[in-house]
C-alpha positions in Angstrom: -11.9 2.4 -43.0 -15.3 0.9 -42.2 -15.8 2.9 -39.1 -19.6 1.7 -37.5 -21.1 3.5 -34.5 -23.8 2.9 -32.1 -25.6 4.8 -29.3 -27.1 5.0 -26.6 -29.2 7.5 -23.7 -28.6 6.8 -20.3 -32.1 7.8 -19.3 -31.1 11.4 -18.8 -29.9 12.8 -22.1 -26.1 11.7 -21.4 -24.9 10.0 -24.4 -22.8 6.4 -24.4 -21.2 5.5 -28.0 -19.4 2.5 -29.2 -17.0 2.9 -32.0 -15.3 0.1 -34.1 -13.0 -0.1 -37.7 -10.4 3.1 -36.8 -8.2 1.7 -33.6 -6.3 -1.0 -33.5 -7.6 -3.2 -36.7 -5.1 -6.0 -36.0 -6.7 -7.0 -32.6 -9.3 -9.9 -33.0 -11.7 -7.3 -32.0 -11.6 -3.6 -30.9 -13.7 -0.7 -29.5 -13.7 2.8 -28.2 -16.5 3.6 -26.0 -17.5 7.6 -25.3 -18.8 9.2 -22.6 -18.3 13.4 -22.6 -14.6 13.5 -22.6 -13.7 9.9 -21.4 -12.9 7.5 -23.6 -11.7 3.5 -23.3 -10.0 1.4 -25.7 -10.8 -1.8 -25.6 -9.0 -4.8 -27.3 -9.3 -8.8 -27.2 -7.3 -11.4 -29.0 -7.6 -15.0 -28.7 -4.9 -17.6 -29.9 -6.2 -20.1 -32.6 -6.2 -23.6 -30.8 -5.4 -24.6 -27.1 -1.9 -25.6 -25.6 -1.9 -29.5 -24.8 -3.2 -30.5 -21.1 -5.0 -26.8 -20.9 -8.7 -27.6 -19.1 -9.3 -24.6 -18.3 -9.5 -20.7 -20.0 -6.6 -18.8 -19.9 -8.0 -15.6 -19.6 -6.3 -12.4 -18.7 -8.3 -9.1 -18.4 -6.0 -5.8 -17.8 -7.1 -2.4 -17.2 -5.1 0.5 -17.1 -5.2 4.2 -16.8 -3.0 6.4 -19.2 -1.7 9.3 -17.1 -1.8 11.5 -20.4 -5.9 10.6 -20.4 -5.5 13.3 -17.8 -2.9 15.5 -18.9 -0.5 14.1 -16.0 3.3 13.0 -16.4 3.6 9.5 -14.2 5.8 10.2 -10.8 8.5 8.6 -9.9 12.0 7.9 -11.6 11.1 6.3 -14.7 8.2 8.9 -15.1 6.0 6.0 -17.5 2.8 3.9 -16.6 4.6 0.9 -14.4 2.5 -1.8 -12.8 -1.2 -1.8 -12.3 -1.7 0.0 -9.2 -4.9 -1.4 -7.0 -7.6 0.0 -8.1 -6.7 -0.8 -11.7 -6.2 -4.4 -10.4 -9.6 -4.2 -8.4 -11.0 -2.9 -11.7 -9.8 -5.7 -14.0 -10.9 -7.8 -11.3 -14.7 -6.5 -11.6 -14.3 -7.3 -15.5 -13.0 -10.6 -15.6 -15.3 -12.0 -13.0 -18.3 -10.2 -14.8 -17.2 -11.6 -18.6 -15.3 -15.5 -17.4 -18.4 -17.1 -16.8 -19.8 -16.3 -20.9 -17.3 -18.2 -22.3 -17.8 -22.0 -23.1 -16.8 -24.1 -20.8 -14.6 -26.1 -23.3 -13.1 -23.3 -24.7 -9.6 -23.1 -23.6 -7.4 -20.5 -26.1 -5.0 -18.2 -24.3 -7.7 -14.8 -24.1 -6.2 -11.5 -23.6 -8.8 -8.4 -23.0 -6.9 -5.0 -22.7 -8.9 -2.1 -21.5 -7.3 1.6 -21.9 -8.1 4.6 -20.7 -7.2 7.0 -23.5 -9.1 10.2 -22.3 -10.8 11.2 -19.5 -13.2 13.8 -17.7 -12.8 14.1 -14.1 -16.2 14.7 -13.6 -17.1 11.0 -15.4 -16.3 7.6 -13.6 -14.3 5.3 -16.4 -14.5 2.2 -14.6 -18.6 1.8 -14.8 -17.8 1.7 -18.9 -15.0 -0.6 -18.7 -16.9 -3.9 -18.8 -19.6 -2.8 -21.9 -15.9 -1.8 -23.8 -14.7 -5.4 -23.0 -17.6 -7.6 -24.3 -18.4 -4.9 -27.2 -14.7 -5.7 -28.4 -15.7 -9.4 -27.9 -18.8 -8.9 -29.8 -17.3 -7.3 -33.0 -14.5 -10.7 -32.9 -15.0 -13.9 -34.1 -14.4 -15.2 -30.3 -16.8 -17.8 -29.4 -18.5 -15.6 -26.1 -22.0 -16.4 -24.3 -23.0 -12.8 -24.2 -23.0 -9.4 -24.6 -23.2 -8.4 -20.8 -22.4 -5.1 -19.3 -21.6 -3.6 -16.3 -22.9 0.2 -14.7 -22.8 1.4 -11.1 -26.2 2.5 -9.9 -26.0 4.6 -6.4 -28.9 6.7 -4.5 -28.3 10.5 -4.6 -30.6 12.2 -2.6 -33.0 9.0 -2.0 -32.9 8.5 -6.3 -31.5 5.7 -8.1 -29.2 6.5 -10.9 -27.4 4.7 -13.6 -23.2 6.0 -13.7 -23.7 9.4 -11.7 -21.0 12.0 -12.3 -17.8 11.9 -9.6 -19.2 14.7 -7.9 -22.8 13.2 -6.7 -21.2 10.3 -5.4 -20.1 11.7 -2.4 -23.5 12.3 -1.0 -24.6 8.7 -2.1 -26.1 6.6 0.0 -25.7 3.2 -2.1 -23.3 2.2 -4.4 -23.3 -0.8 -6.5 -21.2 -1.8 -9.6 -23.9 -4.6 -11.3 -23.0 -6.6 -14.5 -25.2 -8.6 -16.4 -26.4 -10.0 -19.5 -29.5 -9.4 -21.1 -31.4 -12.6 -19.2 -29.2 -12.1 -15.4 -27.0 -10.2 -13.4 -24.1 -12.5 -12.8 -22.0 -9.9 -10.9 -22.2 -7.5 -8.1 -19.9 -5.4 -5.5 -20.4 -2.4 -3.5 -20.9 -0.7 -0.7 -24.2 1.2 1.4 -25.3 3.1 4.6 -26.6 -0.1 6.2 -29.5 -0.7 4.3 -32.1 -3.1 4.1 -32.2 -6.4 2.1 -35.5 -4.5 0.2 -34.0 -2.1 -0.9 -30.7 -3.8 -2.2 -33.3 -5.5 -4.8 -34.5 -2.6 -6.0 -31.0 -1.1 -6.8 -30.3 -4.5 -8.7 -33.5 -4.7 -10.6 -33.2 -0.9 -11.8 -29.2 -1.9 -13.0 -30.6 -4.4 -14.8 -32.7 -2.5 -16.5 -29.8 -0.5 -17.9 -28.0 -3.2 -18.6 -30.7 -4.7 -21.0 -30.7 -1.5 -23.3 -26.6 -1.6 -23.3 -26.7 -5.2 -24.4 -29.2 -4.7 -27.3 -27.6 -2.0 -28.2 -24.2 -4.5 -28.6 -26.3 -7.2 -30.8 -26.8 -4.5 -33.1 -23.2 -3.5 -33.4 -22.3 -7.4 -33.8 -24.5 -7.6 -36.4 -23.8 -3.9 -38.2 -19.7 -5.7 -38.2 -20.5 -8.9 -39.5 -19.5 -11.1 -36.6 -22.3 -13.5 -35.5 -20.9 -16.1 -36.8 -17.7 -17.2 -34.5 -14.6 -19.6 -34.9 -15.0 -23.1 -34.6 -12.8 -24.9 -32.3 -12.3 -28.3 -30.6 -10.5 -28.4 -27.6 -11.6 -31.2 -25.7 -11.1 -34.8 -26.5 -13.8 -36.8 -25.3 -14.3 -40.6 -24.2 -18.1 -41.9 -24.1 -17.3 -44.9 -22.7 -14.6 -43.8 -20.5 -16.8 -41.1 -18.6 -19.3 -43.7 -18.3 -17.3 -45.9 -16.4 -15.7 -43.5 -14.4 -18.8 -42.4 -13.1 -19.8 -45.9 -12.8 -17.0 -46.7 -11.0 -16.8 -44.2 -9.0 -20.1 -42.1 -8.2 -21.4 -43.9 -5.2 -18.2 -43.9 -3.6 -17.8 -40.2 -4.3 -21.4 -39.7 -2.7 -20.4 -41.8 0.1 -17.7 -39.7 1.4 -19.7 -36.6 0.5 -22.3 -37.8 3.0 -20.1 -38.6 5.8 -19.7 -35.2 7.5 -15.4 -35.4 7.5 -13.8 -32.7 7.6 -11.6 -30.6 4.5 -8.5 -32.9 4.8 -10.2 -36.5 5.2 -12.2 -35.3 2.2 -9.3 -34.5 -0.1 -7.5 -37.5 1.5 -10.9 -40.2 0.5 -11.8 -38.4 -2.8 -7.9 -38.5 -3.9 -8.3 -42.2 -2.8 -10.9 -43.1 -5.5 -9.2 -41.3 -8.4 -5.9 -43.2 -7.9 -7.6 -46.6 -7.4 -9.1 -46.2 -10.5 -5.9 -45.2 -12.4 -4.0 -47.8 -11.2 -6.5 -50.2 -12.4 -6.4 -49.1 -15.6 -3.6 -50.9 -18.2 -0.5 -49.9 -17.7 -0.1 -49.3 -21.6 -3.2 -46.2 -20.9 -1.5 -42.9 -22.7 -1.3 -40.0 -20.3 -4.7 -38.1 -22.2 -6.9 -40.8 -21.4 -5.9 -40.7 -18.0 -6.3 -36.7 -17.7 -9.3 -37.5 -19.5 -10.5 -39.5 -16.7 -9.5 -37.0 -14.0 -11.7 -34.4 -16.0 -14.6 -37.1 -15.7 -13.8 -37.7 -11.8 -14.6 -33.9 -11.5 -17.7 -33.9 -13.1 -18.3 -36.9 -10.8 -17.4 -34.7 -7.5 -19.6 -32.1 -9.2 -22.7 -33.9 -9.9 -22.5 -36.2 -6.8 -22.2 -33.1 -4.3 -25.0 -31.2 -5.5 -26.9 -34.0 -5.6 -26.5 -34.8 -2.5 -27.4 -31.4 -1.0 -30.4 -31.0 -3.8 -32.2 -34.3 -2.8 -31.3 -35.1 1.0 -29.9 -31.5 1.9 -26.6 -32.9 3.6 -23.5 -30.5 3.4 -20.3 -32.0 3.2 -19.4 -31.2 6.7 -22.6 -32.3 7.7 -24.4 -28.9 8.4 -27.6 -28.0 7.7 -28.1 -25.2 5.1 -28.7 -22.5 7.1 -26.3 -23.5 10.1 -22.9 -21.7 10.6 -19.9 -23.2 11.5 -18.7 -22.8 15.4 -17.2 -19.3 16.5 -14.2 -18.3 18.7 -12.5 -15.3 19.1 -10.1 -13.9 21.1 -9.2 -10.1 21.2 -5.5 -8.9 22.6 -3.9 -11.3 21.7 -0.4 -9.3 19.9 0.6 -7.6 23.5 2.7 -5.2 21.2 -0.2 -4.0 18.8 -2.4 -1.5 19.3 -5.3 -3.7 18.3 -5.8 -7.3 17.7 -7.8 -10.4 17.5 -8.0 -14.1 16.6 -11.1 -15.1 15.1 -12.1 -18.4 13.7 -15.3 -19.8 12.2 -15.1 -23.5 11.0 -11.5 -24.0 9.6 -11.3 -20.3 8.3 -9.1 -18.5 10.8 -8.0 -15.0 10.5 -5.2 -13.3 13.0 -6.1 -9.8 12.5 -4.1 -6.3 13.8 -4.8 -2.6 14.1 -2.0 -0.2 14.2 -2.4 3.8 14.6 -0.7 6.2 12.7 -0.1 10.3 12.5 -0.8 11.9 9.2 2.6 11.3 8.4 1.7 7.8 7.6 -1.6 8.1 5.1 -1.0 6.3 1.7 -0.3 8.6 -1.0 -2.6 7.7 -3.9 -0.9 9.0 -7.5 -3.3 7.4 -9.9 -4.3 8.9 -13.2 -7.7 9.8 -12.4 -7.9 9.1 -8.8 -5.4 10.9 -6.7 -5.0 12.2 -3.1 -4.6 10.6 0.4 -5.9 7.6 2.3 -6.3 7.1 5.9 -7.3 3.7 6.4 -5.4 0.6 4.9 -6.7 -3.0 5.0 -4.4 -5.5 3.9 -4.9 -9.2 3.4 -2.5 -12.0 3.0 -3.1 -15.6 1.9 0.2 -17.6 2.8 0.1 -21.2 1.1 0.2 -22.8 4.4 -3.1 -21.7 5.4 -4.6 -24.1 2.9 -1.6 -26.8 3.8 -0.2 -25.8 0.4 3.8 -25.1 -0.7 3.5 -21.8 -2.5 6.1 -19.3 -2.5 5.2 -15.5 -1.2 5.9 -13.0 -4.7 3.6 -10.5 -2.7 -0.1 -9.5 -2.5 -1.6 -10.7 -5.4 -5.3 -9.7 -7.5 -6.9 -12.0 -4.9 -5.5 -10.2 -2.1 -6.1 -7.0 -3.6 -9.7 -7.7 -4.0 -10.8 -9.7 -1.0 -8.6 -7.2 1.1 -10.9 -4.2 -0.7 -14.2 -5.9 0.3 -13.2 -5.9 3.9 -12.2 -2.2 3.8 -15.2 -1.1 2.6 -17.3 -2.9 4.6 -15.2 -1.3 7.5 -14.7 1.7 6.5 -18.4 2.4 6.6 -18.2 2.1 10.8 -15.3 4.1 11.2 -15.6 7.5 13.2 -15.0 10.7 11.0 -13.4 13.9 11.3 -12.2 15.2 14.9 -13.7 12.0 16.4 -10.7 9.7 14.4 -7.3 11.8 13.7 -5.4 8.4 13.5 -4.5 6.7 9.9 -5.4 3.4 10.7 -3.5 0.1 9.0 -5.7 -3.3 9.7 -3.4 -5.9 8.3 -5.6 -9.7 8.3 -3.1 -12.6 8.2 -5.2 -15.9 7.2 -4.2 -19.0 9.0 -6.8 -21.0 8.2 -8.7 -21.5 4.8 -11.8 -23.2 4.2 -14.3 -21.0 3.0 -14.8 -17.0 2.7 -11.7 -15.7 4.8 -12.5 -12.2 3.6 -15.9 -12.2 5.9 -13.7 -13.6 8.4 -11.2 -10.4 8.4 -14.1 -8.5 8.5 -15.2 -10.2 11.2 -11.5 -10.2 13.0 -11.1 -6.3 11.7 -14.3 -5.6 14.2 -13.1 -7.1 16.6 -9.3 -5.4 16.9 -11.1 -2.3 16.0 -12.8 -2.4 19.2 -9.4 -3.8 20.9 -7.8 -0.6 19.9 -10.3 1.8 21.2 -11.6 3.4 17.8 -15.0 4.4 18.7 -16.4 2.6 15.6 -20.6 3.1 15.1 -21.5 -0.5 15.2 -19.9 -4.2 14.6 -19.8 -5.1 11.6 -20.2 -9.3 10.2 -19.7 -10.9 7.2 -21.0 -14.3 5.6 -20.6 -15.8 2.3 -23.5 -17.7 1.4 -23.8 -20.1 -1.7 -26.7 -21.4 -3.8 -26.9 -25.1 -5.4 -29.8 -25.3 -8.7 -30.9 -27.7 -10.5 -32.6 -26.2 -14.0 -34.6 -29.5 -14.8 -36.3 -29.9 -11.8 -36.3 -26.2 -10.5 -35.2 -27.5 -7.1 -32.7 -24.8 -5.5 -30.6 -24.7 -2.0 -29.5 -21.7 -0.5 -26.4 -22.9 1.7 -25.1 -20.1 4.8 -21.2 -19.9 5.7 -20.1 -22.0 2.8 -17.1 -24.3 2.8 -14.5 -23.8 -0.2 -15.7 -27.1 -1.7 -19.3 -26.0 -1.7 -17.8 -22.3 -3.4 -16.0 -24.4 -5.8 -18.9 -26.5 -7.0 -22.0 -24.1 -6.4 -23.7 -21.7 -8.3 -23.3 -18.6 -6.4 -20.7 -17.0 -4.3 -22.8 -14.1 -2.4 -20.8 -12.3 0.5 -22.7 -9.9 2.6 -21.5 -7.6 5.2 -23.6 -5.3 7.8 -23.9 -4.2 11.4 -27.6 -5.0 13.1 -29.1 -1.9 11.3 -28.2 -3.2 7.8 -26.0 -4.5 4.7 -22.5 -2.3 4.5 -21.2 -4.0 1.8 -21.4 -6.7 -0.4 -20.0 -8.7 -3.9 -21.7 -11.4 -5.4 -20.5 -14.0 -8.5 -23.1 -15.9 -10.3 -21.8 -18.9 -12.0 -25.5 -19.8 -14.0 -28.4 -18.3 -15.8 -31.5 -17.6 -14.2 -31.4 -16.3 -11.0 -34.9 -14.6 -9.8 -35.3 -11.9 -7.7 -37.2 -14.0 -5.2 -34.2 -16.4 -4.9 -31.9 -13.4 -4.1 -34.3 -11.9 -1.7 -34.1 -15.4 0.0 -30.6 -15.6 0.1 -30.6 -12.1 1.3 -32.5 -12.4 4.7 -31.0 -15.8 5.1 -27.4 -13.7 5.1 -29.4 -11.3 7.7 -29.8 -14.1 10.5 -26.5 -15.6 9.8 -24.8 -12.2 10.1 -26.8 -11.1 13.1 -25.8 -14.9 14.6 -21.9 -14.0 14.1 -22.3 -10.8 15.3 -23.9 -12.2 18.6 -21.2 -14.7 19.0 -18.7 -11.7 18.3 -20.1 -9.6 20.9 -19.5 -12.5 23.7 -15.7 -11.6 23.5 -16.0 -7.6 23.0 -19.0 -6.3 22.6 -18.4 -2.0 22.6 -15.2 -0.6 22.0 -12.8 -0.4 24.7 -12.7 2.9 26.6 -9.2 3.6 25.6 -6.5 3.4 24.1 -4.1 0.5 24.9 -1.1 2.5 27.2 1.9 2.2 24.7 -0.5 3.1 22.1 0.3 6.8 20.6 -1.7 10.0 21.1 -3.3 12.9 18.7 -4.3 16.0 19.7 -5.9 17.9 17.3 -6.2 21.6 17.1 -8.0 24.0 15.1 -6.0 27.6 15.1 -6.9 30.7 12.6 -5.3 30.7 9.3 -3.6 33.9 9.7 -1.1 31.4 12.2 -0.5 28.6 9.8 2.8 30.4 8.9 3.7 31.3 12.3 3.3 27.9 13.4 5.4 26.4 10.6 8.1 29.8 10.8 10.3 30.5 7.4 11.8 27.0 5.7 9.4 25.5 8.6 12.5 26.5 11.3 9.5 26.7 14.3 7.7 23.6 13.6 11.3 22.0 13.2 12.2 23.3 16.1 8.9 22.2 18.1 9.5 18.5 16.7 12.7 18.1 18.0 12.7 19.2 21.2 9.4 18.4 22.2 9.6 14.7 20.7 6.2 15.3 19.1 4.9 14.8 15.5 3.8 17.8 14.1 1.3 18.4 11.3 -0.7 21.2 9.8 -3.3 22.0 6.8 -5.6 24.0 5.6 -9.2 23.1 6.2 -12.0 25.7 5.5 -9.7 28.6 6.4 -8.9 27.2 9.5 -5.5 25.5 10.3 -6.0 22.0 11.3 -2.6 21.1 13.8 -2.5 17.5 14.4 0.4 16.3 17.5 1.1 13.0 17.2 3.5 11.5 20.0 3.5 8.3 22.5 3.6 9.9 25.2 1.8 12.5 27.2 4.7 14.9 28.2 5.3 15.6 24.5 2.4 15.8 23.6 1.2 18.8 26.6 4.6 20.2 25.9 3.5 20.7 21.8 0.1 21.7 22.9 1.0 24.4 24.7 4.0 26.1 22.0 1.0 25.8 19.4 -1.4 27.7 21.5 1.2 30.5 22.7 1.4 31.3 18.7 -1.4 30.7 18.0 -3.2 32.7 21.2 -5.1 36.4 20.0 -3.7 38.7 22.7 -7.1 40.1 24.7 -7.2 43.5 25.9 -7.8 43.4 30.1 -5.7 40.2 30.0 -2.8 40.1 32.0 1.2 38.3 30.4 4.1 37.5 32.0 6.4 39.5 29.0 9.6 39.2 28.3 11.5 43.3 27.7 12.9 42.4 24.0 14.5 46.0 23.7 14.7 49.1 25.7 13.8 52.5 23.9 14.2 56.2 25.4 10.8 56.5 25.3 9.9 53.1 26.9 10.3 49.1 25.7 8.8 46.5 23.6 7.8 43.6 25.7 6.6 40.1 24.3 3.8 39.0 25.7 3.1 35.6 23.2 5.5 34.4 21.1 6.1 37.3 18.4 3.9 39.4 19.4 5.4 42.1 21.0 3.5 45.6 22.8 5.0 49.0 23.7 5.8 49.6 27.1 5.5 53.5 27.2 7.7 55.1 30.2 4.5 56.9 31.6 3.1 53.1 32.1 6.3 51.7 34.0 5.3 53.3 37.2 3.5 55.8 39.2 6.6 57.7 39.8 7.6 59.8 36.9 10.6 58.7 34.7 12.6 60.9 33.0 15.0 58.1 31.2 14.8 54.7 31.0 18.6 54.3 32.0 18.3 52.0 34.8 15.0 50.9 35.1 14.8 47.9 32.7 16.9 45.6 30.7 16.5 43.3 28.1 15.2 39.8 29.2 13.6 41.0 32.0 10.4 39.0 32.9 7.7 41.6 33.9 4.0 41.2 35.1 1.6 43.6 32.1 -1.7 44.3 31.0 -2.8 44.9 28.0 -4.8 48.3 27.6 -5.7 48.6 24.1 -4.9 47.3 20.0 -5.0 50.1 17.9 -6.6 49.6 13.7 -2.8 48.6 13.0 -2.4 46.1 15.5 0.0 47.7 18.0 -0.2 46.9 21.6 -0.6 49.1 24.3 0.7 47.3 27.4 0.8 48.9 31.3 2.7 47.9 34.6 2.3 50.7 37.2 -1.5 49.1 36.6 -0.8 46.0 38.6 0.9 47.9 41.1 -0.6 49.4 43.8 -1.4 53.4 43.4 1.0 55.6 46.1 -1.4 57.7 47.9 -1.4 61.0 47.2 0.8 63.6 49.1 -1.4 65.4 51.9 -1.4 69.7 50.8 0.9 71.8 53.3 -1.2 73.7 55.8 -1.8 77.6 54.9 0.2 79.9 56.4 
């Protein structure tokens, strides 16, 4: 074996290494990449040659966690890794769009990358490693790939940038940023903050970056330790000088024409289709099929150059706009009479139809992952039906798109939420998109706001979303930062940059970077030009609902929560749970209880008031400390010679000695009580063991005492 190894320092004495020539030899290339007790395996393999008609990269990127990495067995009946779960999806996700725009654009072999976790520590986050495992595998192959790049999360802990902190400091982190980026640029970005400012979101990027640069080096050496700067040749694009010179001749200004008129998405489509097929058709009718998907490839380069030089040299957007304008707003809110929440909102042709449903802890999502397991109480889901793009495309299911627009809108929320006491629900926000032209996932963030505040959650601020784009020219240096873009203008731009925040600042954000050369000063543009287009929505928003309503709608269901001692949790739940059976069913209630702090946290979910008044008060009568000098209607459980035990909560019973029945003295009990009787008592004392001293001839009133006999 020709084992090589490189390494690097994080900064802080943590260690990163990158391993090739001992796993998996027979993959065109492969790594395993080190840090502590975590460890990926990365593999890539690219087919020699293209399948005919392919214009495009076939690239798949996978990741996957093995459960054994953390000595777990996989649930469920097959007990084996099954489909990637979601935040393997949103983590392949991260990786492809971070590694799909190094590849030549003429390179179009079926890729596959495979990323493994083969060992892990709990403490150490494997996804932030996962992308410098995939283009280090690329590097030591004979793949034709544009980079290295890499990709690290950078957060503030305790107001300090720093480069993949451990799982524990995340949790008091105030920013948190995955960033992936070559040596030159960043060309990817997603995360989440505590509303901060556009100032400080640069900062965050620019110390990535610098992280990034030392991981990439580090990866030229390894590619040149293996042997592999030299990569396959290939050809798999037949070209036709003369052909794309009179496509374009024949069909630029016309393209430009249409571009210019302001239309909207399906007059476009409808004129640009137009040109295309006047041209075919005038083309002999002996043409083979390549030349004319030859010529289609030409006609979009046309649409390409055309658009952006339109915008670039008269700064007219397709629908007319100017470049910081945002399309018209309306929104509705209450619109589902049978949801808890809801709203319609619609920006442009993007329309999102947006509901909020509350749930007991019954209904949190149960997250069995390999490393990341536990509960969740909030769920965003997003669905993309073909029709809202006026497309016939058959429903298999949320899909990675879904997944990962869906994720950016639940973070972005997630951040405004109310926590603890002040939110007991689980919350499901479920955005249906109706409409499609142009960043729907800002609009469900939008629409999630807005049936947020529908439902009553008390959330901390609204929160708004826009996706702006960016149009460059590297010649000339002449740059347009476009706000609310269209799908067109994402298609055929530079940048998709979506940005979420409340009035105090961003929440969240992911941007893709489609070119070299981005400057800081550009991004800090875009950034406050995102500010005043969020801060516009956000003012539209507010003239439909601009606080959250002051309830709950009426059919909506209720939570108490309660907080009881820990030495009650049992009693509460009684043996096999019989009591908080019991409770459930005849109550009508949902009844839940944990553990918190060595407290018992009882949470009563019910849709109605009754049931929930009815639980409340069972839970408190068990869970109730008896107080001496307080005064119980008991119940006489059993009758003893020398008095009876008499429940005063439920199980807690007290003696009833015969010298505290009355005033009157008692010589037997025969006659004076019987079991079930409902008696008025006080409680006198609770002795070291417990035991309860109870009294009755206290609440009644004392016989006067018997005047003395007159002396004889």
């Amino acid at each position: 074996m020709n084992v090589i190894k490189k390494s690097f320092d994080l900064g802080d004495g943590r260690i990163v290494e990158i391993e090739t020539g001992k796993l998996a030899k027979q993959a065109d290339g492969s790594v395993v990449v080190k840090m502590g007790d975590t460890m990926l395996l990365a593999t890539v393999v690219s087919t020699v040659g293209a399948k005919p008609g392919t214009d495009f990269l076939p690239l798949s990127v996978d990741y996957q966690e093995k459960y054994a990495a953390t000595g777990r067995i996989p649930g469920g009946f097959l007990r084996r890794e099954a489909r990637l779960s979601d935040y393997e999806v949103l983590i392949s996700r991260l990786v492809d769009r971070a590694l799909r725009p190094q590849f030549p654009s003429d390179y179009h072999s079926d890729t596959q990358v495979m990323i493994s976790l083969i060992s892990a520590d709990k403490n150490i986050m494997p996804d932030c490693l996962a992308g410098l495992a995939a283009s280090a595998a690329l590097s030591v192959s004979d793949i034709p790939f544009n980079g290295p790049i890499s990709e690290v999360r950078v957060a503030k802990i305790d107001g300090k940038l720093v480069i993949n902190p451990f799982a524990s400091d995340l949790e008091r982190a105030t920013l948190e940023f995955m960033v992936a980026g070559s040596a030159n640029d960043i060309c990817m970005v997603e995360g989440e903050c505590d509303e901060i400012q556009e100032e400080e979101m640069v900062e965050a990027l620019k110390f990535a970056h610098d992280a990034i640069k030392v991981q990439c080096a580090v990866q030229v050496e390894l590619t040149e330790a293996t042997g592999k700067t030299v990569k396959r040749e290939y050809n798999h694009e037949d070209h036709d000088a003369d052909l794309k010179a009179k496509v374009y001749a024949d069909t630029y200004d016309k393209v430009y024409a249409i571009a210019k008129s302001g239309s909207n998405k399906d007059e476009r489509k409808a004129g640009f289709t137009a040109i295309i097929n006047e041209f075919l058709e005038a083309m002999p009718e002996e043409t083979e099929d390549l030349t004319k998907a030859m010529a289609k490839h030409y006609y979009h380069d046309v649409q390409y150059d055309a658009i952006r030089s339109l915008l670039l040299d008269e700064g007219i957007r397709l629908d007319g706009r100017k470049t910081t304008e945002i399309r018209p707003i309306w929104s509705e809110v209450g619109y589902l009479p049978a949801a808890h929440g809801s709203a319609v909102f619609t920006r442009g042709e993007t329309q999102s139809l947006t509901s909020v449903t509350l749930g007991s802890k019954d209904d949190e999502q149960m997250i069995d992952g390999a490393f990341i397991n536990g509960y969740n109480k909030f769920l965003l889901h997003y669905n993309f039906p073909g029709f809202s793009t006026g497309e016939v495309r058959p429903n298999r299911g949320a899909g990675r798109r879904e997944i990962g627009h869906g994720a950016l809108a639940q973070r972005s929320l997630k951040k405004v939420l109310p926590e603890g006491a002040e939110n007991p629900y689980t919350i499901r926000i479920v955005s249906d998109i109706l409409e499609s032209n142009g960043s729907s996932s800002m609009a469900t963030v939008c629409a999630g706001t807005l049936a947020l505040m529908d439902a009553g959650i008390k959330i901390k601020s609204p929160v708004s979303g826009i996706a702006m784009g960016l149009i460059t020219d590297e010649k000339t240096g002449k740059y347009q930062i476009l706000s609310d873009i269209l799908g067109d203008e994402d298609h055929l731009g530079d940048m998709d940059f979506k940005v979420t925040g409340t009035e105090n600042g961003i929440v969240a954000c992911q941007m893709d970077l489609k070119i070299n050369g981005l400057s800081y000063e550009v991004l800090t543009k875009a950034l406050l030009q995102a500010k005043d287009g969020r801060l516009h929505i956000l003012n539209e928003m507010k003239k439909t609902i601009a606080t959250p309503a002051e309830d709950y709608k009426p059919h909506a269901p209720r939570i108490v929560s309660l907080t009881i001692e820990k030495e009650f949790i049992g009693a509460v739940i009684g043996p096999g749970g019989k009591i908080i059976q019991e409770m459930q069913r005849e109550t009508g209630a949902s009844i839940s209880i944990e553990e918190v702090d060595n407290k018992g946290i009882v949470e009563i979910f019910a849709d109605n008031k009754a049931a929930i008044d009815a639980a409340v008060s069972r839970i408190r009568a068990i869970a109730a400390k008896p107080e001496i000098g307080e005064i119980y209607q008991g119940k006489v459980k059993s009758i003893m010679p020398f008095g009876a035990f008499v429940e005063v909560m439920p199980g807690k019973d007290g003696l009833l000695h015969i010298s505290e029945i009355s005033w009157e003295r008692l010589e037997t009990m025969d006659g004076v009580l019987k079991e079930g009787d409902k008696i008025e008592v006080k409680l006198l004392d609770i002795d070291k063991q417990g035991k309860m001293k109870l009294s009755r001839k206290v609440l009644l009133p004392r016989p006067p005492k018997p005047e003395a006999a007159p002396k004889a």
